[in-house]
PAVEX-39782 format. One line per 5 residues: number of its first residue (from 1); their letters; for each residue x, y, z of N, C-alpha, C, O, CB. Coordinates in nm, 2 decimals. Atoms other than C-alpha are relative to their C-alpha. Glycine has a CB too. Example, Ala and Ser with C-alpha at 12.3 -4.5 7.8 and 13.67 -1.06 7.14 Angstrom:
BEGIN
1 = AS = 0.09,-0.12,0.00,1.23,-0.45,0.78,0.09,0.12,0.00,0.19,0.12,0.07,-0.10,0.00,0.12  -0.09,-0.11,0.00,1.37,-0.11,0.71,-0.08,0.11,0.08,-0.03,0.22,0.09,0.04,0.05,-0.14;
***
This chain:
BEGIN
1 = XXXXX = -0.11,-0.10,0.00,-1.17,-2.40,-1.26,0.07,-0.01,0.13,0.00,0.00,0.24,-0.05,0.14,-0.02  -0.12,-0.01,-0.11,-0.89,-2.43,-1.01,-0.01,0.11,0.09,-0.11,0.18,0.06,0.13,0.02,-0.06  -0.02,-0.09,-0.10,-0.83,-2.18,-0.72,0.13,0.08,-0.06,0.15,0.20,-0.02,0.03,-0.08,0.15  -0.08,-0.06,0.04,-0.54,-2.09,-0.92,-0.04,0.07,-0.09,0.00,0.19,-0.09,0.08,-0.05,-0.03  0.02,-0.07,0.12,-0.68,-2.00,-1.25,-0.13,0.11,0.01,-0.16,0.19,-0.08,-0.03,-0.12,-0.11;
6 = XXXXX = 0.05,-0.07,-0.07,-0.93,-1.84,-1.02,0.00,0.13,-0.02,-0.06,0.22,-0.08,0.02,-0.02,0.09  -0.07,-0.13,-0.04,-0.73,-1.61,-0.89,0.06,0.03,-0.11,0.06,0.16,-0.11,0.09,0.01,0.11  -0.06,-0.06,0.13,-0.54,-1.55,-1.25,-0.12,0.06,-0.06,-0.09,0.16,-0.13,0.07,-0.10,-0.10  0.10,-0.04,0.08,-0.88,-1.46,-1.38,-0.08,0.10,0.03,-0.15,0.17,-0.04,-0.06,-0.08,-0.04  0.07,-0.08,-0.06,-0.99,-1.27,-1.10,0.04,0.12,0.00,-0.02,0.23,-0.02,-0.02,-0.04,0.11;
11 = XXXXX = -0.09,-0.14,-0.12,-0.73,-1.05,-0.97,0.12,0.00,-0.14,0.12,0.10,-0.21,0.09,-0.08,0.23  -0.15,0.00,0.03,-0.38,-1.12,-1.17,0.01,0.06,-0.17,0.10,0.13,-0.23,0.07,-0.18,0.03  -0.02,0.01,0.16,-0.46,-1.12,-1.55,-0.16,0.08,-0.05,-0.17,0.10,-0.17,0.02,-0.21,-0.05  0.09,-0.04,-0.03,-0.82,-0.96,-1.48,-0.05,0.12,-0.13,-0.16,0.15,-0.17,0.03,0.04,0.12  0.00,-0.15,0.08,-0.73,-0.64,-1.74,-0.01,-0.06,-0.16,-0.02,0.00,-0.26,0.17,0.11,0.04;
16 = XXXXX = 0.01,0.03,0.12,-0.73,-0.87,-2.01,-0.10,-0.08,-0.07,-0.09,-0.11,-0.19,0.08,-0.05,-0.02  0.11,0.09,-0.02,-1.08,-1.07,-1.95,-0.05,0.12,-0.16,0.01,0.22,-0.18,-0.10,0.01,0.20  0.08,-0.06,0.11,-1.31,-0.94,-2.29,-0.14,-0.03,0.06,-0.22,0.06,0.03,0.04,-0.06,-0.14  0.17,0.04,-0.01,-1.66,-1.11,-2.15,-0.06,0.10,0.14,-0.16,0.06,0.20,-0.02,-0.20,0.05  0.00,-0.08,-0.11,-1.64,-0.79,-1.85,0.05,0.17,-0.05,0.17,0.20,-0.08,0.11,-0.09,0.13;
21 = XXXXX = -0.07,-0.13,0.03,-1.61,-0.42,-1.93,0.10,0.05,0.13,0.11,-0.01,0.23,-0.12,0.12,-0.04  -0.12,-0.08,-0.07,-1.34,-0.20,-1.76,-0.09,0.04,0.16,-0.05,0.00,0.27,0.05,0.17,-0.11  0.11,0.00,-0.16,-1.62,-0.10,-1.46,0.01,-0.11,0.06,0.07,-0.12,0.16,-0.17,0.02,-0.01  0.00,0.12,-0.11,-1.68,-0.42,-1.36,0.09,-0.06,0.03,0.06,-0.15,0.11,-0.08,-0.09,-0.01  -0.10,0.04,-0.04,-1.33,-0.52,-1.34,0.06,0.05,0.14,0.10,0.00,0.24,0.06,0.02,-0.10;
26 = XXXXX = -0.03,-0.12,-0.13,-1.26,-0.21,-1.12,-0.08,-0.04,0.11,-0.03,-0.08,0.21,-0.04,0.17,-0.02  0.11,0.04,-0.12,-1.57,-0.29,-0.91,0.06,-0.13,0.04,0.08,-0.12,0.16,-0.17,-0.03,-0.05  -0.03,0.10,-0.05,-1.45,-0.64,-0.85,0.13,-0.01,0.08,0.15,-0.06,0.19,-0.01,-0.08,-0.08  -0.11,-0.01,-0.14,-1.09,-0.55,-0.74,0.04,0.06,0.04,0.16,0.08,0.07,0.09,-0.04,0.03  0.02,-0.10,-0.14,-1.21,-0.30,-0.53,-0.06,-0.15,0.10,0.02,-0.20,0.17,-0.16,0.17,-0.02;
31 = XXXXX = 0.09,0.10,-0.07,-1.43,-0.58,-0.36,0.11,-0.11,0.05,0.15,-0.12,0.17,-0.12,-0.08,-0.11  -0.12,0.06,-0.03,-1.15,-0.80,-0.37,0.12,0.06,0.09,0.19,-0.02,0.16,0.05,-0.02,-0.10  -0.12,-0.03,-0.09,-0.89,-0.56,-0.21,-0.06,0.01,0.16,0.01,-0.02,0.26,0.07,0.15,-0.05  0.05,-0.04,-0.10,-1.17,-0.45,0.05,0.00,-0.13,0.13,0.01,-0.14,0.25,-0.13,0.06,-0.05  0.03,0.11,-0.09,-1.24,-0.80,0.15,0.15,-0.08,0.05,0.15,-0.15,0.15,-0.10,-0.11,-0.07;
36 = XXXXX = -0.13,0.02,-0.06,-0.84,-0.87,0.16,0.05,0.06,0.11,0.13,0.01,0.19,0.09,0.02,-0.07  -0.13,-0.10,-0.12,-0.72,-0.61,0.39,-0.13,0.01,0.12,-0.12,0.04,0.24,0.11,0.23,-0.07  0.12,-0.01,-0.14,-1.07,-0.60,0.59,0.05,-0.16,0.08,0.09,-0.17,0.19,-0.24,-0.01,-0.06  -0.05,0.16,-0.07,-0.99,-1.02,0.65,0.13,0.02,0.08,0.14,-0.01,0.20,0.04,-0.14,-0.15  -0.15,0.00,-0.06,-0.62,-0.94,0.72,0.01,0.09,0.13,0.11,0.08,0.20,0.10,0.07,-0.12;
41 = XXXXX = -0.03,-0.09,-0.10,-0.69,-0.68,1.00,-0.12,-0.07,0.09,-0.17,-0.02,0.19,0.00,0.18,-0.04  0.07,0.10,-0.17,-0.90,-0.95,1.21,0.16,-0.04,0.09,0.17,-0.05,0.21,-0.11,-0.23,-0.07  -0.12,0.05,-0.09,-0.54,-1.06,1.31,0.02,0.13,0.15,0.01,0.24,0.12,0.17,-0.01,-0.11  -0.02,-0.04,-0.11,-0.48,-0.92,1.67,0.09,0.09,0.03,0.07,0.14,0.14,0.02,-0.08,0.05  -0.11,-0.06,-0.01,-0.17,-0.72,1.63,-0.01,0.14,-0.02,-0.08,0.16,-0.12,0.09,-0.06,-0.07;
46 = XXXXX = 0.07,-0.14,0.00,-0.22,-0.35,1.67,0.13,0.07,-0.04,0.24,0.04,0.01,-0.07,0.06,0.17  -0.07,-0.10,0.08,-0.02,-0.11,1.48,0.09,-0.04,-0.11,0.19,0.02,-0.15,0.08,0.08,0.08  -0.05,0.08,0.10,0.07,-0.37,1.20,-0.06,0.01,-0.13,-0.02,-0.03,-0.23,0.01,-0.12,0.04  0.06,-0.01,0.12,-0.16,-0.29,0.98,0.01,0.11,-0.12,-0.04,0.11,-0.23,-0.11,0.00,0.04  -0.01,-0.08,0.18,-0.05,-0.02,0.75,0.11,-0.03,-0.07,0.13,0.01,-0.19,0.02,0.16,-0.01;
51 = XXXXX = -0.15,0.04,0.05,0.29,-0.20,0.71,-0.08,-0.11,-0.08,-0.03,-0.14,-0.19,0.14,-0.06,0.13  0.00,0.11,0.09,0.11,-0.48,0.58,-0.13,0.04,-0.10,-0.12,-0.01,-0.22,-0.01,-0.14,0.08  0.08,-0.07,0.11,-0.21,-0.29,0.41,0.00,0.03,-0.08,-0.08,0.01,-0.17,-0.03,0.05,0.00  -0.05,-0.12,0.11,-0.04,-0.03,0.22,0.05,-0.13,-0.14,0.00,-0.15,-0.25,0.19,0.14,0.08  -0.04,0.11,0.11,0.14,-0.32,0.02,-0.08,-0.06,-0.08,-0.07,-0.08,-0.20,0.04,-0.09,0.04;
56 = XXXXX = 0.15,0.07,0.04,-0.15,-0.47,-0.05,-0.12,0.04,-0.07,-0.16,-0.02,-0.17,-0.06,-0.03,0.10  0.05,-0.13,0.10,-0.39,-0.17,-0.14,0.13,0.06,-0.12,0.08,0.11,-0.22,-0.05,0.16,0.12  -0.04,0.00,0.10,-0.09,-0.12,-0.37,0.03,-0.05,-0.13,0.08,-0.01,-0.24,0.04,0.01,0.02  -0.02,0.11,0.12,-0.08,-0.40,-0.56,-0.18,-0.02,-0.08,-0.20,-0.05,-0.20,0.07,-0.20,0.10  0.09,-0.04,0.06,-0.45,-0.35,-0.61,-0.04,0.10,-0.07,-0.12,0.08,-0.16,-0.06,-0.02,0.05;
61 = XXXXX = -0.03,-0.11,0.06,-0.42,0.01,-0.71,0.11,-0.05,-0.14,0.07,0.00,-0.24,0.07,0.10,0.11  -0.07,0.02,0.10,-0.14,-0.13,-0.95,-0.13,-0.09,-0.14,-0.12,-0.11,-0.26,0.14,-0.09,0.06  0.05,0.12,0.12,-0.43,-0.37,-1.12,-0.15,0.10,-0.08,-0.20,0.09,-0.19,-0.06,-0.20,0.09  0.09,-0.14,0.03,-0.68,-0.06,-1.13,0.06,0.04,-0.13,0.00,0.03,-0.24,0.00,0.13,0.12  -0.05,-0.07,0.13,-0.41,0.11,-1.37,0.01,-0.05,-0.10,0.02,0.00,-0.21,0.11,0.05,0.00;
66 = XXXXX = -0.04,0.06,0.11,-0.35,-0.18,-1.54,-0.16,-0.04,-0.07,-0.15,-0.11,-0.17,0.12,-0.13,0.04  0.10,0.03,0.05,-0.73,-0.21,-1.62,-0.05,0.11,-0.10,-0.12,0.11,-0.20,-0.08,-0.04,0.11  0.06,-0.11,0.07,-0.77,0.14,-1.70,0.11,0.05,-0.11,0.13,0.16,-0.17,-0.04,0.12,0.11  -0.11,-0.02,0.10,-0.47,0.09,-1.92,0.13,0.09,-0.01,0.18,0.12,-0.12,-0.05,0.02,-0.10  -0.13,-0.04,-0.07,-0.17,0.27,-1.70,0.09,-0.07,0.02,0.09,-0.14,0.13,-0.01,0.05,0.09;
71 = XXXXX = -0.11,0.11,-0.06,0.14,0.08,-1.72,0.05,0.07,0.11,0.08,0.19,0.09,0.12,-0.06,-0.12  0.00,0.00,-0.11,0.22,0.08,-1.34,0.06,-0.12,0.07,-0.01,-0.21,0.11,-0.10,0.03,0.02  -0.07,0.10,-0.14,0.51,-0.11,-1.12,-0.07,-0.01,0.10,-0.14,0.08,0.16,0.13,0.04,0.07  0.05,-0.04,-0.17,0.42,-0.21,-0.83,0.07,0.08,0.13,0.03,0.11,0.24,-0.02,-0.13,0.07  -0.02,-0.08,-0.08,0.64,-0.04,-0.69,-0.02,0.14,-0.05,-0.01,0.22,0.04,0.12,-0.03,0.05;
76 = XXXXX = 0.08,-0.09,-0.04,0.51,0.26,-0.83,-0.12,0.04,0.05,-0.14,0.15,0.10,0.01,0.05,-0.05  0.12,-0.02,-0.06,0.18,0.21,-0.72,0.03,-0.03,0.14,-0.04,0.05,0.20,-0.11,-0.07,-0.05  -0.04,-0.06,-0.15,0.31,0.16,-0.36,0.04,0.16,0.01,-0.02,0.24,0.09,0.12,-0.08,0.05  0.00,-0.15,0.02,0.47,0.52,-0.44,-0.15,0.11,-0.01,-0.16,0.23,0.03,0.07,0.01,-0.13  0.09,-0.10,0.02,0.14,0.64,-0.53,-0.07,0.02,0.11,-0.11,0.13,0.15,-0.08,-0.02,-0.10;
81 = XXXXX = 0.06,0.00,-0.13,-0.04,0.49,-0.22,0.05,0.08,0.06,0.00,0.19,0.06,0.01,-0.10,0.06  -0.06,-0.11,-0.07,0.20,0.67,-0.02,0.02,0.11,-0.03,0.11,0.17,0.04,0.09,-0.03,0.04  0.01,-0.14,0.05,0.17,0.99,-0.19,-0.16,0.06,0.02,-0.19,0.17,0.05,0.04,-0.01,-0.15  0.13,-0.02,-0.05,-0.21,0.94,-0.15,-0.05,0.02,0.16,-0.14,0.09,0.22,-0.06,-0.10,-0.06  -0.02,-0.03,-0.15,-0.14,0.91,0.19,-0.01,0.14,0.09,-0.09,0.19,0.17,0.12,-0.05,0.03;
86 = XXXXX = -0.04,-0.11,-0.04,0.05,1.20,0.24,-0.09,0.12,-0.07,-0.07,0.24,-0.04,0.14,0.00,-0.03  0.07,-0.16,0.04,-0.21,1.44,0.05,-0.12,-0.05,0.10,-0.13,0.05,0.17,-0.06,0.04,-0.19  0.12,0.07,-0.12,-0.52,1.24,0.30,0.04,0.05,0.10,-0.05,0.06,0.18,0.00,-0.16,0.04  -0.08,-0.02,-0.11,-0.28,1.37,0.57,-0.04,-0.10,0.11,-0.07,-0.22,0.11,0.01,0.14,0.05  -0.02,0.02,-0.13,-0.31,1.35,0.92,-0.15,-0.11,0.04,-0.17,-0.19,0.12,0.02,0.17,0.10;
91 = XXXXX = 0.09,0.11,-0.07,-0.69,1.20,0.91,0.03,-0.14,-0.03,0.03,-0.24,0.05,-0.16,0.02,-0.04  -0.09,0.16,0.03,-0.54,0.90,0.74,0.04,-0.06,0.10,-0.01,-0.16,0.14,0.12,0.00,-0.08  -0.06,0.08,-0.10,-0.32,0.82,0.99,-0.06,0.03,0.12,0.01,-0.01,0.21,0.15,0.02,0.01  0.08,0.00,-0.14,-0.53,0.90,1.29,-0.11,-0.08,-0.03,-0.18,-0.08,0.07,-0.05,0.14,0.07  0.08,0.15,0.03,-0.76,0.61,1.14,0.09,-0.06,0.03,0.07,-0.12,0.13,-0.06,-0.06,-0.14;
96 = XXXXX = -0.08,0.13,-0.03,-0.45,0.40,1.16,0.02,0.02,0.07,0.10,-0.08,0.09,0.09,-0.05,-0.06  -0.05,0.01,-0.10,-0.38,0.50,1.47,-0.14,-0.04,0.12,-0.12,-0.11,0.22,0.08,0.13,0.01  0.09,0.04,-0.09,-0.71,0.46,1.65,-0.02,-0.19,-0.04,-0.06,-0.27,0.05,-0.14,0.12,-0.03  0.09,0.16,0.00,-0.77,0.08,1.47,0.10,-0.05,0.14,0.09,-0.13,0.24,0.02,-0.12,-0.20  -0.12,0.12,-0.12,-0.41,0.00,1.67,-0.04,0.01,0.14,-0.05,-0.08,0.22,0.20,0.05,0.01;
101 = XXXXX = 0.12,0.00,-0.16,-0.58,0.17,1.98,-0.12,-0.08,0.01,-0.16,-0.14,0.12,-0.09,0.15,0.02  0.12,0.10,-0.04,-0.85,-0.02,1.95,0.02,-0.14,0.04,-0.04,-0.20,0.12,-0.08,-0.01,-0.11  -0.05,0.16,-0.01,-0.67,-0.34,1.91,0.06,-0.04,0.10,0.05,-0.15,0.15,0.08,-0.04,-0.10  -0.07,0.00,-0.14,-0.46,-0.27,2.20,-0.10,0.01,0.11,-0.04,-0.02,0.22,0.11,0.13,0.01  0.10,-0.05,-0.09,-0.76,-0.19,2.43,-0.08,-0.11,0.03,-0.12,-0.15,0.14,-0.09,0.12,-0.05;
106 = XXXXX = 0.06,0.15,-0.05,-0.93,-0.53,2.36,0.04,-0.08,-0.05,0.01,-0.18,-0.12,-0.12,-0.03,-0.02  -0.12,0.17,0.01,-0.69,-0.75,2.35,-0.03,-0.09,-0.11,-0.06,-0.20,-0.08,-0.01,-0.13,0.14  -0.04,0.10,0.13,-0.68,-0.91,2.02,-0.17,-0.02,-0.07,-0.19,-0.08,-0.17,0.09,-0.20,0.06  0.10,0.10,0.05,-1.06,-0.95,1.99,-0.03,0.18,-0.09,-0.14,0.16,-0.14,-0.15,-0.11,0.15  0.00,-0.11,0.06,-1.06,-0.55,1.81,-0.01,0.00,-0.16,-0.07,0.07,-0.24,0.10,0.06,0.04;
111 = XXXXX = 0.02,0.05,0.21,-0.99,-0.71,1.45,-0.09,-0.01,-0.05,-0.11,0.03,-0.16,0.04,-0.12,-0.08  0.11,0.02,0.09,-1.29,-0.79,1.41,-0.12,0.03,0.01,-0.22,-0.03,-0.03,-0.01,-0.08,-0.02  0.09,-0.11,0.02,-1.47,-0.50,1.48,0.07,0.13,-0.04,0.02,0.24,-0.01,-0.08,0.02,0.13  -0.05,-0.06,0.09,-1.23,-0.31,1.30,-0.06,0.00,-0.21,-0.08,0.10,-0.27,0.14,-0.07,0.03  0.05,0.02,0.08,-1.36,-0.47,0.96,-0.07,0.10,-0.11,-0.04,0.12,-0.23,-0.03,-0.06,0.05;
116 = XXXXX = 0.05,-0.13,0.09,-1.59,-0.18,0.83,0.08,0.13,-0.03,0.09,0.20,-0.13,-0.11,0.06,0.07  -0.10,-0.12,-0.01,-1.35,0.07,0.91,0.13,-0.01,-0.12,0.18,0.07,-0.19,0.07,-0.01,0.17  -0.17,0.07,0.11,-1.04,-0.14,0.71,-0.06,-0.01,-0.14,0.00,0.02,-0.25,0.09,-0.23,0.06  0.04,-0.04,0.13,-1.29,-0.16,0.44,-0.03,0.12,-0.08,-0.02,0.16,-0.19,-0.09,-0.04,-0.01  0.05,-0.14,0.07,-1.40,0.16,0.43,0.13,0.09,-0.06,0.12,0.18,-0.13,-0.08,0.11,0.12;
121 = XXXXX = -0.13,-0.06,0.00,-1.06,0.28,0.40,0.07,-0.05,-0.13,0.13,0.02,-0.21,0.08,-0.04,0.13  -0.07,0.11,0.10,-0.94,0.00,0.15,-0.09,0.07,-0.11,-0.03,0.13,-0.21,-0.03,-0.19,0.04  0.09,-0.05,0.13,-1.26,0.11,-0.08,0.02,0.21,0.01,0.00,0.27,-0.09,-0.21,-0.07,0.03  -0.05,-0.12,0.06,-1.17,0.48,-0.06,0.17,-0.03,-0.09,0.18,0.00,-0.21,0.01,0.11,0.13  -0.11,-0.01,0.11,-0.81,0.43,-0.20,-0.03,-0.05,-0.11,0.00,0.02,-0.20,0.13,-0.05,0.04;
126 = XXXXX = 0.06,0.07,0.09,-0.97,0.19,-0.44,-0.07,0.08,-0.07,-0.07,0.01,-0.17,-0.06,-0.10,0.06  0.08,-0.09,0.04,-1.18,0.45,-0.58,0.08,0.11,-0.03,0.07,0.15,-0.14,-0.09,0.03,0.07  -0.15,-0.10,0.03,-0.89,0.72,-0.57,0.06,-0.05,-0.12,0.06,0.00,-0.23,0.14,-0.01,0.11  -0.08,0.08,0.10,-0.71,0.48,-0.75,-0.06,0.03,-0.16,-0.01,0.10,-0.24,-0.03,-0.16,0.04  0.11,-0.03,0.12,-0.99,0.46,-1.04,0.00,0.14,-0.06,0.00,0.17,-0.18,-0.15,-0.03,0.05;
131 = XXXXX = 0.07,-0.15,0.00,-1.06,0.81,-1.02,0.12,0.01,-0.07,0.10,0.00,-0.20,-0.04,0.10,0.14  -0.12,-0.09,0.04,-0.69,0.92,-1.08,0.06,-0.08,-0.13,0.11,-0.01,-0.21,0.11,0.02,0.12  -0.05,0.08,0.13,-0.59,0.63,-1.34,-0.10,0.03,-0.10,-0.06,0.04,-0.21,0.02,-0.18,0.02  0.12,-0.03,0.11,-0.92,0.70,-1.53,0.11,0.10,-0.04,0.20,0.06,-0.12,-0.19,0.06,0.04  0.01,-0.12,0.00,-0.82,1.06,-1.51,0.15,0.02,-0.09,0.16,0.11,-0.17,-0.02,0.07,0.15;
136 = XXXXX = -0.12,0.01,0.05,-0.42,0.96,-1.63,0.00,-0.01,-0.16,0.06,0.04,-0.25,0.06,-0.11,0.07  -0.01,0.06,0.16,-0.52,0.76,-1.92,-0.05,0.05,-0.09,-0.03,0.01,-0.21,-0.06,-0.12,-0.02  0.05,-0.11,0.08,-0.73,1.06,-2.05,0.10,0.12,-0.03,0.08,0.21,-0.11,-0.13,0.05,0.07  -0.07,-0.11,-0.01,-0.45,1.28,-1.98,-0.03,0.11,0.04,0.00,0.22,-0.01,0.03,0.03,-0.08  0.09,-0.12,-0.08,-0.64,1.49,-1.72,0.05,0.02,0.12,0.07,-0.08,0.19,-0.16,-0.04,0.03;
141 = XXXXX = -0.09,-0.05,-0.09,-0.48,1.70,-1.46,-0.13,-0.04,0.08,-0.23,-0.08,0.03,0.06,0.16,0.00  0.05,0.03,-0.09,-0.64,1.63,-1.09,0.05,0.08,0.05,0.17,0.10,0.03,0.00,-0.10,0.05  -0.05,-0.08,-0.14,-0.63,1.88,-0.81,-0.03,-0.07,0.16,-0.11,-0.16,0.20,-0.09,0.16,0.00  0.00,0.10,-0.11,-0.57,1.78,-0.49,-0.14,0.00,0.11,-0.17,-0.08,0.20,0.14,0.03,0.09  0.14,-0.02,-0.06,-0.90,1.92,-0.38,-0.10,-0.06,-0.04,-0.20,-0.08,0.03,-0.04,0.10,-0.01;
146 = XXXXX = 0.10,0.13,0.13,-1.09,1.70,-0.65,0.07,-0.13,0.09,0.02,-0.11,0.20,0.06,0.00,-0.24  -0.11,0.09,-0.05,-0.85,1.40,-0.49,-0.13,-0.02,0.09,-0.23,-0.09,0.07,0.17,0.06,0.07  0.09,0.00,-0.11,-1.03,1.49,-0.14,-0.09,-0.01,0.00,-0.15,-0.05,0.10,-0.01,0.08,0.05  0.16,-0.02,-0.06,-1.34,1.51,-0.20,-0.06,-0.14,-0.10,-0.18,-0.17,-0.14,-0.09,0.20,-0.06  0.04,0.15,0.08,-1.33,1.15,-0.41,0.00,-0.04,0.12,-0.10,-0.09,0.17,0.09,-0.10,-0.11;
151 = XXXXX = -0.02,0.08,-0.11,-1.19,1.04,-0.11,-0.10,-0.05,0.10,-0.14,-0.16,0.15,0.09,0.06,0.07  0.14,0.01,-0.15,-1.46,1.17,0.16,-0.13,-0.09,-0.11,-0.17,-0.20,-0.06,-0.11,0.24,0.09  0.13,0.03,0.04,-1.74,1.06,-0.05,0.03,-0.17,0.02,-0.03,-0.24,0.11,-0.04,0.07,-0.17  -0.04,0.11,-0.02,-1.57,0.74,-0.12,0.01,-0.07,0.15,-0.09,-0.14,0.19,0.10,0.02,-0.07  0.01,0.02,-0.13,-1.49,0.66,0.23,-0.15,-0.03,0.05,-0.18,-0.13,0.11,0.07,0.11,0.06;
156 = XXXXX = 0.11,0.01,-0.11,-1.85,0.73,0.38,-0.09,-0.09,-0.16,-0.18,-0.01,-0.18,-0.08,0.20,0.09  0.02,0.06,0.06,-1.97,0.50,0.09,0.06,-0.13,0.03,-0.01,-0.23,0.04,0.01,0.05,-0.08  -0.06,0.12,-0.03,-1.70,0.22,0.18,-0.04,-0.01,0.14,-0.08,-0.13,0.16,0.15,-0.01,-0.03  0.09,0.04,-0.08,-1.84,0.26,0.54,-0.11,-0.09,0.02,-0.12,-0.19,0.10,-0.03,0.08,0.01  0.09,0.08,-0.02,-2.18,0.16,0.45,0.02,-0.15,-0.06,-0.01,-0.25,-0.01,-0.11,0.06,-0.05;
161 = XXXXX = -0.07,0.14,0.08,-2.05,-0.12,0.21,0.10,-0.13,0.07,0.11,-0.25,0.02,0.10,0.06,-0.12  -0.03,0.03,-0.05,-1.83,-0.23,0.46,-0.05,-0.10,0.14,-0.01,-0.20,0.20,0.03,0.07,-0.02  0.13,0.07,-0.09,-2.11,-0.30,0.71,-0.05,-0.14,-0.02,-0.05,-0.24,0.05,-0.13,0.08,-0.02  0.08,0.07,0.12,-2.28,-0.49,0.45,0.11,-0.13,0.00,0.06,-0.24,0.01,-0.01,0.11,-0.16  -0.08,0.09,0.05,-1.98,-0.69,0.38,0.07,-0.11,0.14,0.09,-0.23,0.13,0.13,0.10,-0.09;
166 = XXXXX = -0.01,0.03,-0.12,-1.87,-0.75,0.77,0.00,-0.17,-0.01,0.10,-0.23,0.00,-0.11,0.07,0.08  0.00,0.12,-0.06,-2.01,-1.09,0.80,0.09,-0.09,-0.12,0.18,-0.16,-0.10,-0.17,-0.05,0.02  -0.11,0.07,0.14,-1.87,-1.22,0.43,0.13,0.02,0.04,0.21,-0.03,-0.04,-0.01,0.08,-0.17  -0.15,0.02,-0.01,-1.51,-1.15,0.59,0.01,-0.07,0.10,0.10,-0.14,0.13,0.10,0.12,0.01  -0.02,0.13,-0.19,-1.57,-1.34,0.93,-0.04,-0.11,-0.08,0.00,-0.22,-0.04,-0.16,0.03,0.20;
171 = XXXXX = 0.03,0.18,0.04,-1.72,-1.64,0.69,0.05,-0.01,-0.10,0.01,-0.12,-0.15,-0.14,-0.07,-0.01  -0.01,0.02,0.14,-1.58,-1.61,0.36,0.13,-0.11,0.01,0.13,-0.23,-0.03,0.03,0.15,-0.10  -0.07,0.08,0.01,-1.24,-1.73,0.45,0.12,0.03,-0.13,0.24,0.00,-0.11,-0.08,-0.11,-0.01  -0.10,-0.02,0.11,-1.08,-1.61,0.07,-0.14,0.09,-0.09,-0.25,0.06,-0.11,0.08,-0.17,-0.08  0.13,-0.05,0.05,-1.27,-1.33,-0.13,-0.02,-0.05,-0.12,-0.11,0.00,-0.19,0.01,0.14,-0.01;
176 = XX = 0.04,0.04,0.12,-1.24,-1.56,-0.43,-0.11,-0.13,0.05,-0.06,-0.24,0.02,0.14,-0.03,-0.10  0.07,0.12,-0.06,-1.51,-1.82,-0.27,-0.12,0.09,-0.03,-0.24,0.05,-0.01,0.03,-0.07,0.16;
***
């Protein structure tokens, strides 16, 4: 199998695999987004990362819906990210603001002890995601207090998983390897 048909089978076309139930699709691109945007925030550049994250956790949030059988633009699942954002508030962005402190503080070498942190973060929306597209496709209201408390759990779960995963983004290289 190719690197292409890979990634069509992994990530792109994923929602239509039959030999994988709907869980383990979700589980994989969560894993997949975690190890994208954890890899992507080794780069050096400090306060670049939610411009180029958010896009990114959106397009994986878009493949969540489309697994749990929410038809979903990508540009509304960027909408949603950033709506998930804005109910996360302020601790949200005081994670994104401390990784860019961090990155700024040690000169470029911060990325990549950022890693747990960019996962943990990546696998909470990733789990939001699930949570709320499950919850769509049943036709089930969400309060934003239910939201929150996927989130924290989620989060201090993508923490330890993050840990765990650390060395697989300094050697993997591509999370489809």
């Amino acid at each position: 199998m190719t690197i292409i048909q890979k990634f069509k089978n992994e990530i792109l076309e994923i929602e239509g695999r039959q030999d994988i139930n709907d869980d383990t699709k979700v589980s994989r691109i969560t894993h997949y987004a975690c190890i994208a945007c954890a890899g992507i925030a080794v780069q050096p550049i400090p306060f670049a990362d939610i411009f180029i994250l958010t896009p990114i956790q959106a397009y994986f949030s878009s493949r969540i819906a489309a697994i749990r059988g929410v038809p979903v633009s990508e540009s509304e699942a960027l909408d949603w990210v950033k709506e998930m954002i804005g109910l996360l508030g302020l601790g949200f962005i005081a994670q994104q603001v401390a990784i860019g402190i961090w990155k700024t503080v040690t000169w470029g070498m911060g990325g990549a002890l950022t890693i747990p942190l960019v996962y943990a973060l990546t696998y909470a929306i990733m789990t939001v995601a699930d949570f709320y597209f499950s919850a769509k496709a049943r036709n089930e209201a969400i309060s934003d207090s239910v939201l929150k408390a996927v989130w924290r759990d989620a989060f201090k779960q993508g923490k330890r998983q993050g840990k765990v995963a650390e060395q697989d983004v300094k050697t993997a290289g591509t999370p489809l390897s």
